[in-house]
C-alpha positions as CSV (number, residue, x, y, z in Angstrom):
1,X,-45.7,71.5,82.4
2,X,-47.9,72.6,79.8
3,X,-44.6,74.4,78.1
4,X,-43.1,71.0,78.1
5,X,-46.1,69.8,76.2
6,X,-46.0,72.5,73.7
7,X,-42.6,72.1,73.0
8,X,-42.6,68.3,72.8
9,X,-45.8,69.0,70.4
10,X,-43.9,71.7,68.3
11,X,-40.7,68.8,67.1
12,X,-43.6,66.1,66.9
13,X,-44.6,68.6,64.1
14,X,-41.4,69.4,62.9
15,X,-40.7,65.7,62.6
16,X,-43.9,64.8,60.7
17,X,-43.5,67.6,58.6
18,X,-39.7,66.6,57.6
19,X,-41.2,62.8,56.7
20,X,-43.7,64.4,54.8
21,X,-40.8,66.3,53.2
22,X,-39.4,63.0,52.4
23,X,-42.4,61.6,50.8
24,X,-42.8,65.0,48.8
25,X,-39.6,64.4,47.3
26,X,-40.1,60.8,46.7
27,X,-43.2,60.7,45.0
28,X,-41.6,63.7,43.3
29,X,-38.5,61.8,41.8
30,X,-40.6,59.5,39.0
31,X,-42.2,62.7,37.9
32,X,-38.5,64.2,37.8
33,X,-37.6,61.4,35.7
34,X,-41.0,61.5,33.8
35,X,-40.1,65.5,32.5
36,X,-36.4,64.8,31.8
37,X,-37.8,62.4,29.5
38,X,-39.8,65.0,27.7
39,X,-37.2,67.3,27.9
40,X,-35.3,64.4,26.0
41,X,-38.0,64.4,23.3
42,X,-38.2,67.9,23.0
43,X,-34.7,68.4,22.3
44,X,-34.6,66.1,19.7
45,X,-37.5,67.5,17.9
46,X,-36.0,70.5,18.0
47,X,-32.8,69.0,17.1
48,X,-34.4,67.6,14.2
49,X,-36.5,70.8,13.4
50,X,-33.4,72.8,12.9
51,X,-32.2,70.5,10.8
52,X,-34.7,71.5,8.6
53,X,-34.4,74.9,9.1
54,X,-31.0,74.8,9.0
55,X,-29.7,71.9,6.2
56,X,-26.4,71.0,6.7
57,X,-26.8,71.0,10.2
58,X,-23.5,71.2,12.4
59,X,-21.0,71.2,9.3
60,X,-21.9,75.2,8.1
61,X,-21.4,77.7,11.2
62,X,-23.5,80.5,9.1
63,X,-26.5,81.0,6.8
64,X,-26.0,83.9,4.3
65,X,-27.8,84.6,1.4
66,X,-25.8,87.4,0.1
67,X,-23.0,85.3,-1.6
68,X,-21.7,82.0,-3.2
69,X,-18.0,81.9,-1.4
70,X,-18.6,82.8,2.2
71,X,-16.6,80.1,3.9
72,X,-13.0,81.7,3.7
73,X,-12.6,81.2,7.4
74,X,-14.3,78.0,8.6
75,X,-12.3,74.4,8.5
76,X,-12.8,72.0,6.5
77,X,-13.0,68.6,7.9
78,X,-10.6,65.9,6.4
79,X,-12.7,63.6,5.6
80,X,-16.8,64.0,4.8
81,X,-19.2,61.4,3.2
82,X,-21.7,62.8,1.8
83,X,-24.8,60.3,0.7
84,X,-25.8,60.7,-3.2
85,X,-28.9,58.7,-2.7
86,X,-31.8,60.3,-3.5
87,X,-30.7,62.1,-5.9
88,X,-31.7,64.1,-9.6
89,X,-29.7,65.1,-12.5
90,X,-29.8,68.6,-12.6
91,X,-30.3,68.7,-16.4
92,X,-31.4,65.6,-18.5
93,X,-29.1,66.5,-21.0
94,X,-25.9,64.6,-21.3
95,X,-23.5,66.5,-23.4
96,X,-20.6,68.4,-21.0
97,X,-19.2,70.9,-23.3
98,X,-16.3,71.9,-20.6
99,X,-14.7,69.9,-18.0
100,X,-13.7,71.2,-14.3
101,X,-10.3,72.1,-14.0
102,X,-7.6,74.5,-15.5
103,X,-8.1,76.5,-18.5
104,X,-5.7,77.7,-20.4
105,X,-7.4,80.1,-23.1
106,X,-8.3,82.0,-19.5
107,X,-5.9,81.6,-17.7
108,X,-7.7,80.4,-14.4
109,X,-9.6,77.8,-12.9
110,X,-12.9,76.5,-14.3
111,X,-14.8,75.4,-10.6
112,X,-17.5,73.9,-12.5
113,X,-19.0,71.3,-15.1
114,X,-20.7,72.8,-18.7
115,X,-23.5,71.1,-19.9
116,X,-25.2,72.1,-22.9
117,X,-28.6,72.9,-22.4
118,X,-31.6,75.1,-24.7
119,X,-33.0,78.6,-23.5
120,X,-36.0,77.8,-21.4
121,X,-34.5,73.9,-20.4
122,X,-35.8,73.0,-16.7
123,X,-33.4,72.7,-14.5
124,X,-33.5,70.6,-11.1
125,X,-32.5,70.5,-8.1
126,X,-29.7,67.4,-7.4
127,X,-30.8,66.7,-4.1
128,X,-33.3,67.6,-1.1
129,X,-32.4,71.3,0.2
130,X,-32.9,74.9,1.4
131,X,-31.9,77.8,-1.5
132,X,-29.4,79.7,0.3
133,X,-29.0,82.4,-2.7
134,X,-31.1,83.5,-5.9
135,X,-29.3,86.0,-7.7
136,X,-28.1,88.1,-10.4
137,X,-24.5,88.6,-11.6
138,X,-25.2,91.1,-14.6
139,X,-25.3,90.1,-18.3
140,X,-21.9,90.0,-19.1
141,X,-19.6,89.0,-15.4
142,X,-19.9,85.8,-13.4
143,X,-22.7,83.3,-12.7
144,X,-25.4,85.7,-14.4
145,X,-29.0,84.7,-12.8
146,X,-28.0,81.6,-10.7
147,X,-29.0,79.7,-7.7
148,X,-27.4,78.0,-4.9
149,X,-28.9,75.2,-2.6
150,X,-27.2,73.7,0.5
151,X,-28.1,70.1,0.7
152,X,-29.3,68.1,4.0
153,X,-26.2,65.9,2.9
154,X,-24.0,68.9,3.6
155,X,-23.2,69.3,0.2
156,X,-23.9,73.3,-2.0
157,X,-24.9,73.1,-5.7
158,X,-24.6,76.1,-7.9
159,X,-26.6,76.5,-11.1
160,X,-25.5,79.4,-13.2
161,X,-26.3,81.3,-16.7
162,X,-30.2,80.5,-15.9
163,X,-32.5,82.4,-17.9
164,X,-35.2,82.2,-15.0
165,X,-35.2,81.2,-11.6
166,X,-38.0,79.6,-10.5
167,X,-37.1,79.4,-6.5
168,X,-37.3,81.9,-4.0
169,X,-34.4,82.5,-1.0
170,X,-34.8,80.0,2.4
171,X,-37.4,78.2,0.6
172,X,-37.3,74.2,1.1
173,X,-37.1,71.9,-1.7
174,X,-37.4,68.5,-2.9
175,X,-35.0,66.2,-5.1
176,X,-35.7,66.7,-9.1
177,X,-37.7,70.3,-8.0
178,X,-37.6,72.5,-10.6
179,X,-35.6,75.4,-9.6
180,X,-34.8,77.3,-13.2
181,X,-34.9,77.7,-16.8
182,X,-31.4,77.4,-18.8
183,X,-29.7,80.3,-20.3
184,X,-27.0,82.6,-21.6
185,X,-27.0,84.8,-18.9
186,X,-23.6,86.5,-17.4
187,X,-20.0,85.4,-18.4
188,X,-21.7,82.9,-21.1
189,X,-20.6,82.2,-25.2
190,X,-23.9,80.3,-25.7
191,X,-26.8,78.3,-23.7
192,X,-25.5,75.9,-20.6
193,X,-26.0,75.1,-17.3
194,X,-22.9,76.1,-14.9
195,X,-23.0,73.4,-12.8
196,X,-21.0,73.5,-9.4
197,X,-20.5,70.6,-6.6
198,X,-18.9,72.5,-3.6
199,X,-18.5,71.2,0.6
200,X,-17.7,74.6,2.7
201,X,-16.7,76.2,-0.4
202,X,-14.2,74.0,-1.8
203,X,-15.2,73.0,-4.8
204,X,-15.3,69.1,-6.2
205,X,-15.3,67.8,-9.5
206,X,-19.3,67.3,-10.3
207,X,-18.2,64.4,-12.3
208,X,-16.6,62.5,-9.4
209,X,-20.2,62.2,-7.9
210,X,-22.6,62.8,-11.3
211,X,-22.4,60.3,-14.3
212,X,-24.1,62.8,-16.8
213,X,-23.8,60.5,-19.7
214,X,-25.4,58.1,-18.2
215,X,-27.8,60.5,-16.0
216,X,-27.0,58.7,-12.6
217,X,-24.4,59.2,-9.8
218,X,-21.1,57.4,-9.6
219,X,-22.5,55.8,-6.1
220,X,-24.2,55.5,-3.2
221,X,-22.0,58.1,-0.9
222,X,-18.6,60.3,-2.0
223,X,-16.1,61.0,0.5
224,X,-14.3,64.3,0.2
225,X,-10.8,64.3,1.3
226,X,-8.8,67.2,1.8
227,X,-5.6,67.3,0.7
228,X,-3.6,66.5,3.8
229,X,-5.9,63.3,4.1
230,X,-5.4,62.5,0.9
231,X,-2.0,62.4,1.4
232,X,-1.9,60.0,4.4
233,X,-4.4,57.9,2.1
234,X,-2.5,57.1,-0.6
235,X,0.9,57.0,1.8
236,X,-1.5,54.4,3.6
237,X,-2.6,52.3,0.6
238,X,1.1,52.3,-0.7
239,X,2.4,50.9,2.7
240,X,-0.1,48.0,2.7
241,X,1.0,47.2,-1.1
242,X,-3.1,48.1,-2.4
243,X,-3.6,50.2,-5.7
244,X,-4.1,53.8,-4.8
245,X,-7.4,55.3,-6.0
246,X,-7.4,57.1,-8.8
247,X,-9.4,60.4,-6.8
248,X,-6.7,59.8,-4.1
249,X,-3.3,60.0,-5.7
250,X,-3.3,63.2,-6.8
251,X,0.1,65.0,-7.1
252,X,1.4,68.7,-8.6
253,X,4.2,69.8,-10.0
254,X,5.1,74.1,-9.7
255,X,6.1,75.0,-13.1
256,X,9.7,76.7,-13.3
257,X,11.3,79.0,-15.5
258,X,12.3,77.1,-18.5
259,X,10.1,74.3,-17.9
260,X,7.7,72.3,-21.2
261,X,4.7,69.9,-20.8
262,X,7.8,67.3,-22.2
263,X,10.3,67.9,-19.6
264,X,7.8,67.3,-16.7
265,X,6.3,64.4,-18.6
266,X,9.3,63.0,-18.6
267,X,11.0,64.1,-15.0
268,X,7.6,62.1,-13.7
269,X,7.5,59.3,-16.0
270,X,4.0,60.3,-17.5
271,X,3.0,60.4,-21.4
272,X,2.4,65.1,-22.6
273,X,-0.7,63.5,-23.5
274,X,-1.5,62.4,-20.3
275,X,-0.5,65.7,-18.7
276,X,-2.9,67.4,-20.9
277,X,-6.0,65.0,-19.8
278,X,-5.2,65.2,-16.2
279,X,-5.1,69.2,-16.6
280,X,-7.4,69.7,-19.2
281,X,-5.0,71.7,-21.6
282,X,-3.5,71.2,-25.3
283,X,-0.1,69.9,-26.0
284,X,0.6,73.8,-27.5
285,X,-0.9,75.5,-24.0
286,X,1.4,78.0,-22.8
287,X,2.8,77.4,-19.3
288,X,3.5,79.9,-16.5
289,X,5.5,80.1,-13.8
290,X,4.2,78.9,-10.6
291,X,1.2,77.3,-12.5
292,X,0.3,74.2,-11.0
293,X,0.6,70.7,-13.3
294,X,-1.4,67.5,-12.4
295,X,1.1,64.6,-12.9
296,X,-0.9,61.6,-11.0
């Protein structure tokens, strides 16, 4: 008898403990709730905090502070907005004594925008950012002392031929900051800022997003198309009878062996002189074979 009444007292136990399992685990699940909550919070802010740490968060896979092109192997996206509000002219000076594009007396590619500045000229930085590089190139190759930011919009800015940098590597900055003094320093014939716009390393026109004449930006955002979206663009806008933009419809032609600035003028229906805006070049630049001419 009295093992009957043990055992019959052992599953009363059993079964009290198992509903007091239950109401463990119910009065549990709000609190459950409660702390995914927080963990919700807390991934944000530290979401958010690399952001900071990090500008151009999700778009750059690396941070390196050794060099300006470092992006040979990541992809590009086809199409990138990046916001120009907020913004500061790097220099308030207006006058751009060379263009970006292809030049002929060196026979390569200018990645950059001129603009002619004084020794000892601040400098600023274009837009809220983290300095990624502060270097030297040497007095007579390259960028000479220059800077590079990566923006929070996911956009890199190069300033080069700086007679001072005023900055120091992974430091944060703010819009119109000043970040150097202009200079003649490295591959330079006389005082200017080097100015470079560049997404993932593939360098944009600084005047398709800076007005420096004016001193103000050509808008609110810039998209960056790459040249396969650009393609399907244009193709797009043609289909649907609009006028293609002018940044969109962009066509090359390969030069060949016995080929003149006249013959492809006229094999594309375009004016020499326009040839020679659209590629910065003189009606008497030399062509070479392969080189790459901007009809459109």
């Amino acid at each position: 008898m009295k093992f009957k009444v043990l055992v019959a007292m052992a599953i009363a136990m059993i079964a009290g403990s198992g509903v007091q399992a239950q109401d463990l685990l119910a009065r549990q699940a709000p609190v459950d709730k409660k702390m995914r909550a927080i963990d919700s919070v807390a991934l944000h802010r530290q979401i958010v905090r690399e952001q900071m740490e990090n500008p151009g968060y999700g778009l750059y896979p690396t941070w390196d502070n050794d060099r300006v092109h470092v992006y040979a192997e990541v992809a590009v996206p086809d199409t990138f907005v990046i916001d120009l509000r907020g913004f500061s002219m790097p220099t308030k000076n207006q006058r751009i004594t060379s263009k970006f594009g292809y030049r002929a007396r060196f026979r390569r590619q200018h990645k950059g925008l001129d603009v002619k500045v004084q020794i000892g000229d601040t400098i600023y930085a274009a837009f809220d950012g983290k300095i990624r590089v502060v270097a030297d190139q040497g007095r007579r190759t390259g960028y000479g002392k220059y800077v590079v930011i990566r923006h929070d919009n996911g956009l890199e800015t190069i300033y080069g031929h700086l007679s001072k940098q005023l900055v120091t590597e992974n430091e944060y900055v703010r819009s119109g900051q000043p970040i150097g003094l202009g200079g003649n320093t490295g591959r330079s014939t006389g005082p200017h800022l080097h100015f470079e716009t560049r997404l993932i390393g593939q360098e944009l026109n600084p005047e398709l997003l800076f007005d420096f004449p004016n001193q103000d930006v050509t808008g609110d955002t810039y998209t960056y198309y790459s040249a396969k979206a650009k393609r399907k663009a244009a193709q797009l806008a043609r289909a649907k009878g609009e006028k293609v933009p002018a940044d969109l419809d962009v066509r090359y032609y390969k030069v060949r062996k016995g080929d003149t600035l006249s013959k492809i003028a006229q094999r594309h229906g375009v004016s020499v002189n326009e040839l020679c805006r659209l590629n910065n070049i003189k009606r008497t630049t030399i062509l070479r074979l392969g080189q790459l001419i901007r009809y459109s």
